[in-house]
N, C-alpha and C positions, 0 to 999 in steps of 0.2 A: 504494500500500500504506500502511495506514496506521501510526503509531510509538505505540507505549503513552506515554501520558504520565502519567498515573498511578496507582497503585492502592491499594482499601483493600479489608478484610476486616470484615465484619460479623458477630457471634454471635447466630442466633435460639434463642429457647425457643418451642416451639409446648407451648401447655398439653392436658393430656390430654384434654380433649373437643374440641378442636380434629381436622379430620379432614386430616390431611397426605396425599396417594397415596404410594403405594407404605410407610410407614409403620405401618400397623395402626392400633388403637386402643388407647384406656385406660391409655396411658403416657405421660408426658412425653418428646419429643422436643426434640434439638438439633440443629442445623444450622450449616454456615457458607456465606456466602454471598462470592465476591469480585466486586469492582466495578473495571472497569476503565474510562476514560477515553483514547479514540482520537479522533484529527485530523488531516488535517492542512491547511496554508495555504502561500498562494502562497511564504513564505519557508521554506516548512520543515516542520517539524512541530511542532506546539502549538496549544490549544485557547487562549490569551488573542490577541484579533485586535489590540489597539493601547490596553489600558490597561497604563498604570505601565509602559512597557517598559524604561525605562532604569535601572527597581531589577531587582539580581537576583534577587529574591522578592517577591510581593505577597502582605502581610502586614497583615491587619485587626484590629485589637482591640475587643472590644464586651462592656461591664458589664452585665448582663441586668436590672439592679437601676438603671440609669440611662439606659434607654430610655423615652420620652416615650407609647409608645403601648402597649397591651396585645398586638399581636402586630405583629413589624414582620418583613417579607419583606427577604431578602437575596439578592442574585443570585449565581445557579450559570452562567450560560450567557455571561457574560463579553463581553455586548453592553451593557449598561446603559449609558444617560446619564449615571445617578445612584450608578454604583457606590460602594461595594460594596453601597449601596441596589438593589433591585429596582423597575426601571421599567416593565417588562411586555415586554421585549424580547424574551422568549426564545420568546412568540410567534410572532412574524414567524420567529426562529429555527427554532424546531419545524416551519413551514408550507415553509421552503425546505431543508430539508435530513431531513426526517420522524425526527428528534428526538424527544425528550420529556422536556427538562431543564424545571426549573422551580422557584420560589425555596425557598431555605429560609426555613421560619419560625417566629421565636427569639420563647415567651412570655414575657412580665413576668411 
């Protein structure tokens, strides 16, 4: 079974020509959507397999104004070489566990 690890709430606006089902049209539409994150691993439950384990939060900070490249991918799927950089790991993740995480990506 698996444990929630964690969750967020997202606010859509879908614009009135926008065709949402069940919805209608010619109005603006809002929506909420929740996202949940489930795992679990041989120790337990949690989606980080063996970065940072011994802080008790893995916490990144990134200036968007002092990144070097016009769009730089950050890993979601917490397999990366190069964490919190995006290596392409979530690949091979996606392919053994039929997934579909994949990096975020922060413009300059």
């Amino acid at each position: 079974m698996a444990t929630p690890f964690c969750a967020a709430a997202f606010r859509l606006t879908f614009p009135p020509s926008a065709p949402v089902p069940g919805f209608g049209s010619g109005r603006a539409r809002r929506g909420v959507v929740a996202v949940r994150a489930e795992a679990e691993t041989a120790g337990g439950s949690g989606i980080n397999p063996a970065i940072r384990k011994e802080e008790a939060k893995v916490v990144d900070t990134v200036l968007a104004g002092e990144l070097s490249k016009p769009l730089t991918p950050y890993c979601r799927c917490w397999r990366s070489g190069t964490f919190p950089l995006c290596d392409g790991s979530h690949v091979k993740h996606n392919k053994a566990t039929g997934d579909n995480v994949g990096p975020l990506l922060v413009k300059k």
